[in-house]
N, C-alpha and C positions, 0 to 999 in steps of 0.2 A: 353471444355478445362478448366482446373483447374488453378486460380493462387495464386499461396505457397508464401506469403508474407513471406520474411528469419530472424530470430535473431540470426546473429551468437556471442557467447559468448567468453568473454577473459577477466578471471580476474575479472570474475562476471558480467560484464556490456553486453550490447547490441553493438554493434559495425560495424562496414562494414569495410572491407581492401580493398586496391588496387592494382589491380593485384595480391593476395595472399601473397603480402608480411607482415609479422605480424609485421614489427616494421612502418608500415604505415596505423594502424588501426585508424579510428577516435570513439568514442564513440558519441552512438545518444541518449541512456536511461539507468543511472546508474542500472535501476530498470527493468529486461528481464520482470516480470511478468506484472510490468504494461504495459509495450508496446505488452504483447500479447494480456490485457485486449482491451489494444486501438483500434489492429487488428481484434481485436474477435466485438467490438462494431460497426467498421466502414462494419462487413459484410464475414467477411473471413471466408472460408468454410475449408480449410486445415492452418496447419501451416508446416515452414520448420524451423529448430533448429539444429544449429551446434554448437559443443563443438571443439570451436577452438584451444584450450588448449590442449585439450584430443587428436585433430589428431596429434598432434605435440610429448603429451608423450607419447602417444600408449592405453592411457588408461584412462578413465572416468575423468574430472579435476574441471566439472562446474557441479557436480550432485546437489546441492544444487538449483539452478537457475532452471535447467530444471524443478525439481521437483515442484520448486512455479508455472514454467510456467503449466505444467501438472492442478496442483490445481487451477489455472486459470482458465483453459479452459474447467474444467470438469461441464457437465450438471446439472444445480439443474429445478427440477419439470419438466412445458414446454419445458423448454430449451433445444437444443439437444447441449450436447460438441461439440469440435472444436477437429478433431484429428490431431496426430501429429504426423509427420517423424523425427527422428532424427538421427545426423551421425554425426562421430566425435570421435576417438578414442574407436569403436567398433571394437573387433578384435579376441573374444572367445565365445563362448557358452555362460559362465555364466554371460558376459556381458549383452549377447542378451535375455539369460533369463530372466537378472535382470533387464533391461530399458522396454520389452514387458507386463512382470508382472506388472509393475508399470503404466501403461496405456498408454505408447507410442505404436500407431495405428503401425507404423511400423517401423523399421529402418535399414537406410541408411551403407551399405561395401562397403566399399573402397581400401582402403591398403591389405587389408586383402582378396579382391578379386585377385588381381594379387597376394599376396605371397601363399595364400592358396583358392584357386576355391575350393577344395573338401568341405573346413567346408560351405561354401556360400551354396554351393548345398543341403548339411544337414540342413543346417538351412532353409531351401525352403520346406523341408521334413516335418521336423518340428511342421515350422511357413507357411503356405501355404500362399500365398498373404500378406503376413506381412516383405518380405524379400525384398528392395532396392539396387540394386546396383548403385553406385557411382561412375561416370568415370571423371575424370577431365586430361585436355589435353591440351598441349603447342604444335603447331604444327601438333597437328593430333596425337603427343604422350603420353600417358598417365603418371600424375606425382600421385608421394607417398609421404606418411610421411609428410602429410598436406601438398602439392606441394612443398616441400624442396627436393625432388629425383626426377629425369627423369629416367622412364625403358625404355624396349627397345619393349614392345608391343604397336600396335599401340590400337585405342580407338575402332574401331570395331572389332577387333581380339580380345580383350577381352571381348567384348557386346555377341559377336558370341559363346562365352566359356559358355554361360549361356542361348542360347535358350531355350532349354529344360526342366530349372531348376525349374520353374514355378516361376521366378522373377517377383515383383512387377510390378516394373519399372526400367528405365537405368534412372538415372539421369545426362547429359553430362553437364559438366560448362567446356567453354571456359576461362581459368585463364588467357588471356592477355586480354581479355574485361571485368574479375568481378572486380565489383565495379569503372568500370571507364565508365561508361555511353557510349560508343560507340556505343549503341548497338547490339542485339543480334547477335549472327551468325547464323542467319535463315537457309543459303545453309549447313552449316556444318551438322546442327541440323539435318534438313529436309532428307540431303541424308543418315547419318545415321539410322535414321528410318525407311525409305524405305527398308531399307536392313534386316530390324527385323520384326520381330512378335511381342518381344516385346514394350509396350508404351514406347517412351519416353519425359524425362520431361526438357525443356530446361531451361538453366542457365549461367549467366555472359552476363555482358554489356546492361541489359535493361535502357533506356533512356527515354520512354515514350510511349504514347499509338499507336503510328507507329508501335512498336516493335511487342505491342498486336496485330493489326490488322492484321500486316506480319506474325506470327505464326497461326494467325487463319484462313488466306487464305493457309495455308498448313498445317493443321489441318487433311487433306489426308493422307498425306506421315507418320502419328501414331503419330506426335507429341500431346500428351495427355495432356500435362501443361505447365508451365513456371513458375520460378522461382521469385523473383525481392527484392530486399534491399533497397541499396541506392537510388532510385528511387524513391521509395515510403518515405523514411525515406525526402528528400531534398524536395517533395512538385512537384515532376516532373510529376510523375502519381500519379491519384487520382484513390483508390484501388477501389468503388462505379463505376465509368468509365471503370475502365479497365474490370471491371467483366459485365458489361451491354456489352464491346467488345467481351468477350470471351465467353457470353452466348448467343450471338443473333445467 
């Protein structure tokens, strides 16, 4: 099981919100690159990278940031890079051309899943194993436009829309436990995976290494990673621990 230490981006900085609301963001590193250096030296094998900015305009806002974070992580000599998922105000083609080009491993649809499945599915065509989808959910219901809109499909009805697509992964975040330490929702996670073929990667409310343990004894039901921010930014999980949990 993999765990995606997060930097979500606003306004250039590193940051964590609460419950998804953007005017309740704290900043943890003026500086995304160096905090991916820091995540990259303490041992992380994935990175997860949101342009917070971008889900909210629809469109690219922290290119600048990623790009250092990218030049961070990439491999000199021995070294192997640290790859990277990124989402956030992806929503076209030439988007997903232009952040794939530039050496993001994969990334992350959202919005763009519920208004348009057909291009998600193209781009799986594509970009074979490089295409993420993004389900975030209030209630079991999935929210858009950087959780500012509630639709009316629920979170496996759209997971279900993309069996076939040859998607990455589902990445599900529970928005009334991200960034508030509650906790994950293991049942939530757990029984949506059962229900797929595809992995999923869970997200919102990690609080510590309980959370790790509890995903990794249901590590069965296809949950393939987890996510974690605040957690790791506040000194609650230690990323070196949490990876000896999720590798044993």
């Amino acid at each position: 099981m993999i765990l995606f230490p997060a930097i979500d981006l606003k306004g250039g900085a590193c940051v964590r919100l609460y419950k998804g609301e953007m005017d309740q963001a704290t900043v943890f590193n003026e500086s995304p690159s160096d905090q991916a250096a820091r995540f990259k030296a303490a041992g992380c094998r994935w990175l997860h990278v949101v342009d917070l900015d971008g889900a909210f305009a629809g469109r690219p806002a922290n290119v600048q940031a990623v790009e250092a974070i990218l030049e961070t992580l990439r491999g000199t000599g021995a070294e192997p890079p640290v790859p990277v998922q990124l989402g956030g105000g992806i929503r076209d083609h030439a988007t997903i051309d232009h952040w794939l080009g530039k050496g993001v491993r994969r990334v992350i649809l959202g919005t763009v899943a519920v208004r348009d499945p057909a291009l998600v599915k193209e781009a799986c065509r594509r970009y074979p194993g490089r295409i993420a989808v993004g389900i975030d959910a209030r209630d079991g219901m999935v929210a858009v436009e950087g959780w500012a809109e509630r639709s009316d499909i629920s979170a496996l009805e759209l997971a279900l829309k993309f069996e076939d697509a040859g998607v990455a992964a589902i990445i599900y975040t529970d928005i009334d436990r991200d960034g508030a330490l509650t906790g994950v929702n293991v049942e939530a996670t757990a029984a949506l995976a059962e229900k797929l073929t595809t992995p999923v990667i869970a997200s919102g409310g990690v609080s510590g290494l309980d959370d790790m343990r509890a995903l990794k004894a249901r590590s069965g039901s296809g949950i393939a990673g987890v996510i974690s921010g605040r957690a790791l930014y506040d000194g609650r999980l230690d990323l070196a621990e949490a990876l000896a949990v999720l590798d044993a």
